[in-house]
C-alpha positions as CSV (number, residue, x, y, z in Angstrom):
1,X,0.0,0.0,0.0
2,X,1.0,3.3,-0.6
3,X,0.1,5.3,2.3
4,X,-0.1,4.6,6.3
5,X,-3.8,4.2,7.1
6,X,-4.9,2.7,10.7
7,X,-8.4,0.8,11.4
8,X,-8.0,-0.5,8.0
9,X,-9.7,-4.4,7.6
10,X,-7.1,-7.3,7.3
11,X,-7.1,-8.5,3.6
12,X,-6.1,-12.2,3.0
13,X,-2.6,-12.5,1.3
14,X,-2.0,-13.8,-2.1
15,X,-2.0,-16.8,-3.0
16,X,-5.6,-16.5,-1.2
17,X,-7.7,-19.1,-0.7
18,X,-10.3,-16.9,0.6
19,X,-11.0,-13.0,-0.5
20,X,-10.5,-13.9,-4.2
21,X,-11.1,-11.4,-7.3
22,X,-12.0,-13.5,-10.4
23,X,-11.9,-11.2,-13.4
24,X,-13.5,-11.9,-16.9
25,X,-11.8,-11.8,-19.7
26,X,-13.8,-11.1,-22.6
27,X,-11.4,-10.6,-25.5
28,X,-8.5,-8.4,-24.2
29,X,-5.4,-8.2,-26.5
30,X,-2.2,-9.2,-25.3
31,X,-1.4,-5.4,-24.8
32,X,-4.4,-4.8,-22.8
33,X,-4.0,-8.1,-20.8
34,X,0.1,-6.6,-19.9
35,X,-1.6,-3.5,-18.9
36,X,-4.3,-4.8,-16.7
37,X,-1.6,-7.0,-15.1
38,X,0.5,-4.1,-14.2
39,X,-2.2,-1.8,-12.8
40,X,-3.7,-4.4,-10.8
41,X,-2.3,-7.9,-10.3
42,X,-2.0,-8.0,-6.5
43,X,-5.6,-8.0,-5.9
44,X,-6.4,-10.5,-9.7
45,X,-6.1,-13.7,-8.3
46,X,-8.3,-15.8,-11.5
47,X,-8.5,-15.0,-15.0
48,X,-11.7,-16.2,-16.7
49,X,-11.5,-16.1,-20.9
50,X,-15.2,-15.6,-20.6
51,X,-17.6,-18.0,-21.8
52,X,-16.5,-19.3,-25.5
53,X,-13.8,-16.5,-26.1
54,X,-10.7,-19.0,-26.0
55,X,-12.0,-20.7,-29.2
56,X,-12.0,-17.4,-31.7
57,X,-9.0,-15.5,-29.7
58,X,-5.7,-15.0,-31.5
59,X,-2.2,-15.5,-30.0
60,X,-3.9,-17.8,-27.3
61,X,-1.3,-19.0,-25.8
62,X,1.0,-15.8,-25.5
63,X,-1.8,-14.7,-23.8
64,X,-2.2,-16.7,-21.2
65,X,1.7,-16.5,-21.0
66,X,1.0,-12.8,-19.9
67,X,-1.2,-13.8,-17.1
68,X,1.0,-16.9,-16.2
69,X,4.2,-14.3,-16.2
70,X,2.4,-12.6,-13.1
71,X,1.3,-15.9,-11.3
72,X,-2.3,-15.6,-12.2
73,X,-4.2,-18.7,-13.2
74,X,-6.4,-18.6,-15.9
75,X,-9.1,-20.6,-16.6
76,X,-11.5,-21.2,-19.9
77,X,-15.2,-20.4,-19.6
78,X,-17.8,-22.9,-18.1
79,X,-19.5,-22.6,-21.9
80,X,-16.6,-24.0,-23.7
81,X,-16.6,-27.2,-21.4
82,X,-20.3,-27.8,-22.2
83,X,-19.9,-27.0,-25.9
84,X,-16.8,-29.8,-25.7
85,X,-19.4,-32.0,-23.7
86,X,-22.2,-31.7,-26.0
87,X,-20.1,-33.0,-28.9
88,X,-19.3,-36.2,-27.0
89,X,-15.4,-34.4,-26.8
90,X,-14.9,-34.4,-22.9
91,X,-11.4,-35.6,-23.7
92,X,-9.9,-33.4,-26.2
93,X,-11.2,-30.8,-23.7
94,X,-8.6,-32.4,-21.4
95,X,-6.5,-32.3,-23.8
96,X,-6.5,-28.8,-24.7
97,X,-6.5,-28.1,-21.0
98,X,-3.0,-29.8,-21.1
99,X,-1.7,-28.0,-24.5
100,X,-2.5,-24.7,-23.2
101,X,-1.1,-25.5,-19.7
102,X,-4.6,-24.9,-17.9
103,X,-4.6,-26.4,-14.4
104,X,-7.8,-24.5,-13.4
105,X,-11.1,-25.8,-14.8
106,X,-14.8,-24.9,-14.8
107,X,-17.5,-27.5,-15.0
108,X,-21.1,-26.0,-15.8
109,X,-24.1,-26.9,-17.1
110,X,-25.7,-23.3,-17.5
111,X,-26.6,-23.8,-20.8
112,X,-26.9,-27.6,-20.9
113,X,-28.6,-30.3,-18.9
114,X,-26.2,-33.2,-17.2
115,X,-27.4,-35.5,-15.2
116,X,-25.9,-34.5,-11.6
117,X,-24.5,-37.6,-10.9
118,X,-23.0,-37.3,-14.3
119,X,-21.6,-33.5,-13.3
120,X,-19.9,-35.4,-10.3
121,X,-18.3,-37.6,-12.4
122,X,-17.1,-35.0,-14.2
123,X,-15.4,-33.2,-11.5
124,X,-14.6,-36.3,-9.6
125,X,-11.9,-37.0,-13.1
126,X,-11.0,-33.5,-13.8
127,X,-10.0,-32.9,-10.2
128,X,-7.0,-35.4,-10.7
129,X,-6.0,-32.8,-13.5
130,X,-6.0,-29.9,-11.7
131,X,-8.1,-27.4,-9.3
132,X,-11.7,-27.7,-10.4
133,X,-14.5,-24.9,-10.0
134,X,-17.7,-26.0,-10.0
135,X,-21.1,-23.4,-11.2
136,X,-24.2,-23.9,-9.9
137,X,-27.4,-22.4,-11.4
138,X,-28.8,-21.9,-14.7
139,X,-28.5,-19.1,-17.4
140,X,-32.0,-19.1,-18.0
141,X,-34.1,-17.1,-16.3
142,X,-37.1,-19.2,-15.9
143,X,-35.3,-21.9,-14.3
144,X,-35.6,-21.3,-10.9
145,X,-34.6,-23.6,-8.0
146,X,-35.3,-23.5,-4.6
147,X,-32.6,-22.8,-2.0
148,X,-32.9,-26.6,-0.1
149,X,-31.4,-27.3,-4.4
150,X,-28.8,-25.1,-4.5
151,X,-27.5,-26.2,-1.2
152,X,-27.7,-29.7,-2.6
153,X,-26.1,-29.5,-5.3
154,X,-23.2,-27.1,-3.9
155,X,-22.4,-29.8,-1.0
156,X,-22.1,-33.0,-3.3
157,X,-20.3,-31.2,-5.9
158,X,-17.7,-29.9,-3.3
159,X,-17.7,-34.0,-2.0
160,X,-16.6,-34.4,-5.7
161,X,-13.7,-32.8,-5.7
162,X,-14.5,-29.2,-5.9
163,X,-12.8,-26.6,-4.7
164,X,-14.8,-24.2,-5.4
165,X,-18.6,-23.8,-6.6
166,X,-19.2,-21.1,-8.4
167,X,-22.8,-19.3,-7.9
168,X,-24.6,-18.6,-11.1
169,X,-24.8,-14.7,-12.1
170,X,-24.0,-14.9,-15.8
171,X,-22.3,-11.8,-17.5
172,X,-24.6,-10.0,-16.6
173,X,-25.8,-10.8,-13.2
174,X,-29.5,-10.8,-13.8
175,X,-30.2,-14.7,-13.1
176,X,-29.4,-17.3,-10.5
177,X,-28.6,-15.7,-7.4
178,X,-30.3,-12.9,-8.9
179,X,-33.4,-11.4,-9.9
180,X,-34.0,-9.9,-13.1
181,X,-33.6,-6.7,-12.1
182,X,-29.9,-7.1,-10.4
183,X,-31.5,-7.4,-7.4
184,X,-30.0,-10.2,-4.8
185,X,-31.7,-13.0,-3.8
186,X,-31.3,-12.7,-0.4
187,X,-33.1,-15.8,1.3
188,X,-31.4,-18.4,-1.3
189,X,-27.9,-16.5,-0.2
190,X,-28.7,-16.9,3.6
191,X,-29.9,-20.4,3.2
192,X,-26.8,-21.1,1.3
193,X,-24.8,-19.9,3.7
194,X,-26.1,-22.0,6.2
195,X,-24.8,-25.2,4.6
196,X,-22.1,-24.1,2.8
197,X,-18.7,-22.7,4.1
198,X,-18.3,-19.1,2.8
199,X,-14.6,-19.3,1.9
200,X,-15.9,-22.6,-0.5
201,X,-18.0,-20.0,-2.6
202,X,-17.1,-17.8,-5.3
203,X,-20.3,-15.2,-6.1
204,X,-20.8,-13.7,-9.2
205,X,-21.0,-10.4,-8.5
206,X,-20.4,-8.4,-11.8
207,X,-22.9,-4.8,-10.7
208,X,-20.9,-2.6,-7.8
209,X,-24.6,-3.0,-5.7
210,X,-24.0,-6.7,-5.4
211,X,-20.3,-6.6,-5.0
212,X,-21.3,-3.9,-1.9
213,X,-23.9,-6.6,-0.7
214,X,-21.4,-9.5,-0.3
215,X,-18.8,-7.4,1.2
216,X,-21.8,-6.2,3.7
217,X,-22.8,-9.8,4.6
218,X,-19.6,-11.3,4.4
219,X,-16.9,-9.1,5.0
220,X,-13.9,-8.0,3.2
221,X,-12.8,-11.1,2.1
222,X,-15.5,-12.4,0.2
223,X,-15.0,-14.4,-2.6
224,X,-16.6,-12.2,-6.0
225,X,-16.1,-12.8,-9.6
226,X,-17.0,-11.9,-13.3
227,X,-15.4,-8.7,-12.3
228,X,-14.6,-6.5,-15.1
229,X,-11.1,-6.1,-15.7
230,X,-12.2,-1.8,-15.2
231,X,-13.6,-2.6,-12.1
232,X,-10.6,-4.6,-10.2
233,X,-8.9,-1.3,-8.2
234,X,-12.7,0.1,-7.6
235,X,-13.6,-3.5,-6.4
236,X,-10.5,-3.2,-4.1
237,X,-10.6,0.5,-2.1
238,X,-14.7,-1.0,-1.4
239,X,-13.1,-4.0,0.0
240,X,-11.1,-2.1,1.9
241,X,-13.3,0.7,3.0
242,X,-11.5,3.6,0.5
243,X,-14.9,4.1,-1.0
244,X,-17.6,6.3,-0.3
245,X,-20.3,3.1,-0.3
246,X,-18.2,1.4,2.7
247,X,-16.2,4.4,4.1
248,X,-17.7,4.1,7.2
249,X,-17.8,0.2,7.5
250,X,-14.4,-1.0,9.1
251,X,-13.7,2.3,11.0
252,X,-13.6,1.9,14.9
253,X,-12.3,-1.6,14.8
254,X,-8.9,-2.6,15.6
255,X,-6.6,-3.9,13.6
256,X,-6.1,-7.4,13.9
């Protein structure tokens, strides 16, 4: 930090395993992937090539060398597994996993239907590859399931071998955890959070109001991703209490 600030929260170190930023990629050059990492990679701790980016991008793999250069693991979107899946070609996604030196991977069903036990499966053989993350929740809006579901499906797919699950926002963050409107679903979030350890959840939190709400309910160290590659810093000083929304959150409380 550059300045000497008392009654300022504790943020978890990096490598975190808790507090995590996961940014979305969308289809940043190589230049602009170099300059996000110098302006903010001590608070990126995932990269997420959003949905099906990886498959059109150019220079792939320099790319990811960028990220990999700062110690940031990247990860291809939940939407290119299940497009892989769908074509009965689970293992040339492994495969590509290995080519492009992916050790993080997302297993999803957002946009297509798998048998649960079948998900399992998934991440029960993809966590011998690597670290697997895990989304729960559909993309479309009139799927809606009740909280005893999501709690459900979040505990057996962590007793497969996830390490994280990953609550269902989309882009967007109008479905899932979410009403249409942005607003948070705030009795399927409680009731989650009675079954499921905190630290095990990464939120997709892409508007500043819902990033605010998690940092509310959970503190500074909430885990929050599809964050914009714009909004990393901002994301930060709230965290933190530098901004105007939590100024007053963390103050009168002692350092730990």
């Amino acid at each position: 930090m550059n300045f000497n600030l008392s009654q300022m929260p504790v943020r978890s170190k990096a490598p975190r395993t808790d507090g995590l930023t996961m940014v979305m990629d969308k289809g940043l050059s190589i230049n602009e992937a170099e300059n996000l990492m110098c302006a903010t990679s001590p608070y990126v701790d995932l990269i997420k090539l959003g949905f099906g980016t990886s498959f059109v991008t150019p220079n792939l793999k320099a790319k990811i060398e960028v990220y990999r250069k700062y110690d940031i693991p990247v990860y291809f979107g939940g939407t290119l597994f299940e497009a892989f899946l769908i074509r009965n070609q689970f293992d040339d996604y492994l495969g590509i996993c290995k080519e492009y030196g992916i050790t993080y991977m997302e297993v999803s069903d957002g946009s297509i239907t798998i048998p649960h036990a079948e998900k399992c499966g998934y991440i029960e053989k993809m966590s011998k590859y690597g670290t697997v993350l895990s989304e729960v929740g559909s993309k479309d809006a009139a799927h809606i399931m009740p909280p005893y579901k999501w709690v459900e499906l979040m505990r057996a797919e962590l007793e497969a071998g996830s390490s994280f699950v990953i609550a269902e926002a989309r882009e967007a963050g109008n479905v899932g955890i979410y009403r249409g409107s942005g607003e948070v679903r705030e009795g399927l979030v409680q009731e989650i959070l009675t079954q499921i350890p905190a630290e095990k959840i990464l939120w997709e939190a892409p508007q500043k109001a819902q990033q605010l709400y998690f940092i509310e309910l959970i503190g500074c160290n909430v885990n929050l991703g599809n964050i914009a590659p714009t909004e990393v810093l901002p994301l930060e000083t709230m965290r933190i209490g530098l901004r105007g929304d939590t100024f007053h959150l963390f103050l009168n409380k002692e350092k730990s």
